[in-house]
C-alpha positions as CSV (number, residue, x, y, z in Angstrom):
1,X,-37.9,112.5,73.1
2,X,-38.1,115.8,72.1
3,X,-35.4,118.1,72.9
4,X,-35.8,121.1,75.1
5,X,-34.7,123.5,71.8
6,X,-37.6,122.0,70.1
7,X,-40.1,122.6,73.0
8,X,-38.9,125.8,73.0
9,X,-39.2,126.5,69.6
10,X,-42.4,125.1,69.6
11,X,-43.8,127.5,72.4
12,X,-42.5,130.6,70.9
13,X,-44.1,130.0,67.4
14,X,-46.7,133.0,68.2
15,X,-44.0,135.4,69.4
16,X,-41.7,134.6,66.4
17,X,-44.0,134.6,63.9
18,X,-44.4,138.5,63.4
19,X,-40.6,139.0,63.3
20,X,-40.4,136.6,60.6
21,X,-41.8,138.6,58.3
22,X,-39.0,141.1,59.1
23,X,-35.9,138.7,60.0
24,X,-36.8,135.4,59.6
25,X,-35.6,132.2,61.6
26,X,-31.7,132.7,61.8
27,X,-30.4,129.4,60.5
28,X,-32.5,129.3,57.4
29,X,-33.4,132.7,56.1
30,X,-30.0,134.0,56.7
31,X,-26.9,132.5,54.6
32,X,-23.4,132.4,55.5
33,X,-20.8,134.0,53.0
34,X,-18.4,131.0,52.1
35,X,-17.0,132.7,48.9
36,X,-17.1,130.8,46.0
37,X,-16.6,127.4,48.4
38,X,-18.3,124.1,47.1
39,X,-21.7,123.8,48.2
40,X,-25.5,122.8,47.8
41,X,-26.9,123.5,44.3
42,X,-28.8,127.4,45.2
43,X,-30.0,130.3,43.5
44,X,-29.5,133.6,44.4
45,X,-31.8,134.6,47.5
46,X,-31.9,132.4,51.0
47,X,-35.1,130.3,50.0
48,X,-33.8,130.0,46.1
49,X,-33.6,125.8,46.5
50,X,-33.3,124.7,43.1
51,X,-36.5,123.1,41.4
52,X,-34.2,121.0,39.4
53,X,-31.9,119.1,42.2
54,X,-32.7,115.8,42.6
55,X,-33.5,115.3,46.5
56,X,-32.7,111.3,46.4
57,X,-29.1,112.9,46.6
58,X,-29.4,115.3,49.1
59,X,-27.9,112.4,51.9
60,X,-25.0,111.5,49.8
61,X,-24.5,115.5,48.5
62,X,-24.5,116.5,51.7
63,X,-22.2,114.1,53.8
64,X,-19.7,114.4,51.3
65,X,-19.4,118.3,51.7
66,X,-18.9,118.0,55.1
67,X,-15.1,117.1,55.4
68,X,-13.7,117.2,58.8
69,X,-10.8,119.8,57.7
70,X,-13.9,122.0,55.4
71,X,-14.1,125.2,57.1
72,X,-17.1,125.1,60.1
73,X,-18.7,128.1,57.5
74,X,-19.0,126.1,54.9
75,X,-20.5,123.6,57.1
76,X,-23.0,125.6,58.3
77,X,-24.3,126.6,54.5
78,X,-24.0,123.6,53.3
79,X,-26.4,122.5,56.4
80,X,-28.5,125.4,55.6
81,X,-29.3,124.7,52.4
82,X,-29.6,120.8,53.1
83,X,-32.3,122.3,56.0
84,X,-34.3,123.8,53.1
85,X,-34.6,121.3,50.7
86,X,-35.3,118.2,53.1
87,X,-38.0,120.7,54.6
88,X,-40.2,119.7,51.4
89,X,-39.7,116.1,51.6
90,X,-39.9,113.6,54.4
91,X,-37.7,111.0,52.7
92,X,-35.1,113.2,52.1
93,X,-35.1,114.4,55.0
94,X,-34.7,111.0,56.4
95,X,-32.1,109.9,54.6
96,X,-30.6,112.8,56.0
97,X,-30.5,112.6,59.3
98,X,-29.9,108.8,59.3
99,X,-27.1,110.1,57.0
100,X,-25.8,112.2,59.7
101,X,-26.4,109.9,62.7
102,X,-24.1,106.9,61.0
103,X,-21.2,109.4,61.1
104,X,-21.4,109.2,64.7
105,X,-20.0,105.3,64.5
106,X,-16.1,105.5,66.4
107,X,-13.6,106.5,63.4
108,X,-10.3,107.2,63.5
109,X,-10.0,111.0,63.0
110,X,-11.4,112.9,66.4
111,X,-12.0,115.9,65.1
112,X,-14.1,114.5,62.1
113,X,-16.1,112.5,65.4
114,X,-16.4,116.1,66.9
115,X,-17.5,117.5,63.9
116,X,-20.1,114.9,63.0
117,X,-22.0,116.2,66.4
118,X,-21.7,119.3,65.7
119,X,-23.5,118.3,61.7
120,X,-26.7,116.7,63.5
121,X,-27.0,119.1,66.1
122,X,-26.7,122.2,63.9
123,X,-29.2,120.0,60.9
124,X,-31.5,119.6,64.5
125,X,-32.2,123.1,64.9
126,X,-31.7,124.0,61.0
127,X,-34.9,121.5,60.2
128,X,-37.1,122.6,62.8
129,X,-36.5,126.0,61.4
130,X,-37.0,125.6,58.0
131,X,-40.2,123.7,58.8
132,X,-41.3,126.8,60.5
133,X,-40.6,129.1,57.8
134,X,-42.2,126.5,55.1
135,X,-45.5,126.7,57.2
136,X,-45.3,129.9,57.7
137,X,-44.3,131.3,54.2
138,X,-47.8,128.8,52.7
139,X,-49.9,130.3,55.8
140,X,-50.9,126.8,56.4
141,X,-49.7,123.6,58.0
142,X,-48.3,121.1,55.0
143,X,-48.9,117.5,56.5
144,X,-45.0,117.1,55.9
145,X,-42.4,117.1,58.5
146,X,-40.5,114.5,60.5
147,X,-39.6,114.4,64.3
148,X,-36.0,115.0,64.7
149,X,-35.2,114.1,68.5
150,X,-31.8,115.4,68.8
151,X,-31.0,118.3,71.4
152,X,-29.4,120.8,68.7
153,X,-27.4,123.6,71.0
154,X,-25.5,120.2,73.1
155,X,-24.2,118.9,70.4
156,X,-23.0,122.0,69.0
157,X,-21.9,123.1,72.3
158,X,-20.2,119.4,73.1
159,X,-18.1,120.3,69.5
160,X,-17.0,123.8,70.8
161,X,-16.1,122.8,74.2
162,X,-13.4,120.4,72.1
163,X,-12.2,122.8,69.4
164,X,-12.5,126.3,71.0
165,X,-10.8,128.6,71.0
166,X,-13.1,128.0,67.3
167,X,-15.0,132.1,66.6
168,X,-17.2,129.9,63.8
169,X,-17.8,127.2,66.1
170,X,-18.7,130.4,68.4
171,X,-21.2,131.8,66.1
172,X,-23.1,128.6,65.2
173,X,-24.1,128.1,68.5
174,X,-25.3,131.8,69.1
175,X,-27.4,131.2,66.0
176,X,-28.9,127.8,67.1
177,X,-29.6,129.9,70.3
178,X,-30.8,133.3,69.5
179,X,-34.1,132.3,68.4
180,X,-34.6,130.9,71.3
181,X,-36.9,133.7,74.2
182,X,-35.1,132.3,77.1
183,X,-31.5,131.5,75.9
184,X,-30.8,135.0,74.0
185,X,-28.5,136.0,76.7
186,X,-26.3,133.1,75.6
187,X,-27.1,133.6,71.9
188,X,-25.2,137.1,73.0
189,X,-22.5,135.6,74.6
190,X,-21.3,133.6,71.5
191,X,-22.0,136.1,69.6
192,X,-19.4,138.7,71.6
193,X,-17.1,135.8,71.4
194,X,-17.4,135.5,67.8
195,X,-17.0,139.0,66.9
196,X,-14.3,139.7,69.0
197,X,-12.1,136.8,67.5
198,X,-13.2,136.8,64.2
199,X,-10.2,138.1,61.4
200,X,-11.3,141.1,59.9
201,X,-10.6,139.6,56.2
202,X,-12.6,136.6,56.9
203,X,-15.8,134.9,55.7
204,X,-16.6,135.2,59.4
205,X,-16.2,138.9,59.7
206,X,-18.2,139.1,56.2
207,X,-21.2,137.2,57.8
208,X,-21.1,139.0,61.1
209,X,-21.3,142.2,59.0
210,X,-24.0,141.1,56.8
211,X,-25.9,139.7,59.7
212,X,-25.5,142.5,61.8
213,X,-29.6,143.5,61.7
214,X,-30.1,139.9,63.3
215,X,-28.4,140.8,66.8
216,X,-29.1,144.9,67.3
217,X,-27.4,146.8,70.0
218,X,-25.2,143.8,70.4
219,X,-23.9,144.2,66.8
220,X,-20.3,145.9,68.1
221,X,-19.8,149.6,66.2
222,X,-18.0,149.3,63.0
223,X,-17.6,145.6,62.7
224,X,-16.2,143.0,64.0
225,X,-12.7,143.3,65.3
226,X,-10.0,141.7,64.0
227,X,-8.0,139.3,65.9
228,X,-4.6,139.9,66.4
């Protein structure tokens, strides 16, 4: 069953397309500074995959990068980049997400169960974005692509309702949201969250600043502010 993200990314294809070519969907063409934090192989820009990685690993690469005490940032790259590469193959990309969806099994360690939610549902919404871009960027539409059934923003939003107060948890759901016509007024209201409990020294505060062009007039003057 397709979620209601997905049918709403789906209808608003004609209306994001144009702004693509000036912002791009949020979760793909947009990184998230993690320092020099373990990662993905990548190149330099967003869309820099590298020719070289061998995609029969991306499952295994992937899971293990995604440690329940790894900083949600690092999380949400990792996921990025993981987005990008299983865009251009559909058995990667299904390792992936049956990858992801064993982690949901009971375990010991809650917050590595709540943060197994929040992998799929951000992967969700990261996949059906970088399929977009991928069809977009070749002006075509590659046969490739699988259906990914999973509501993104709930699952993201199940995870923050455990771990907030959580200002990255905060942002990833205002990006699964903004691109979405009818739920940018919440996008906005994660966003505000974000920014107003983000550290000022942070890899947070350092994506919020370099992302600022994404959100406009919400973008607070001079930053975000530091939390005290």
């Amino acid at each position: 069953m397709q979620s209601r993200f997905a049918a709403a990314l789906a209808l608003s294809l004609p209306v994001l397309a144009p702004a693509l070519a000036q912002a791009g969907p949020p979760l793909i063409c947009w990184p998230i500074s993690i320092g020099g934090a373990p990662s993905l192989p990548w190149g330099n820009g967003w869309h820099e995959a590298r020719k070289d990685y061998d995609l029969t690993r991306l499952a295994t690469d992937t899971v293990t990068l995604l440690g329940p005490r790894t900083p949600v940032l690092e999380h949400m790259e990792t996921l990025r980049r993981a987005a990008v590469y299983a865009a251009t193959d559909d058995a990667a990309a299904g390792r992936l997400f049956e990858a992801l969806r064993a982690r949901l099994a009971p375990a010991g360690d809650a917050r590595a169960q709540v943060l197994a939610r929040f992998d799929l549902g951000y992967e969700a919404e990261a996949y059906r974005q970088a399929l977009f871009a991928a069809r977009y960027m070749s002006a075509g539409s590659p046969a490739h692509g699988i259906e990914v059934g999973e509501d993104g923003y709930q699952l993201v939003h199940e995870a923050l309702a455990v771990l907030r107060p959580n200002p990255e948890l905060e942002y990833a759901a205002a990006l699964v949201s903004l691109d979405h016509k009818n739920a940018r007024p919440l996008a906005q209201k994660h966003f505000q969250i974000a920014t107003q409990e983000a550290a000022g020294d942070s890899d947070l505060a350092q994506t919020l600043a370099a992302h600022a062009r994404l959100w406009g007039d919400a973008a607070p003057k001079g930053g975000p502010v530091a939390s005290r």
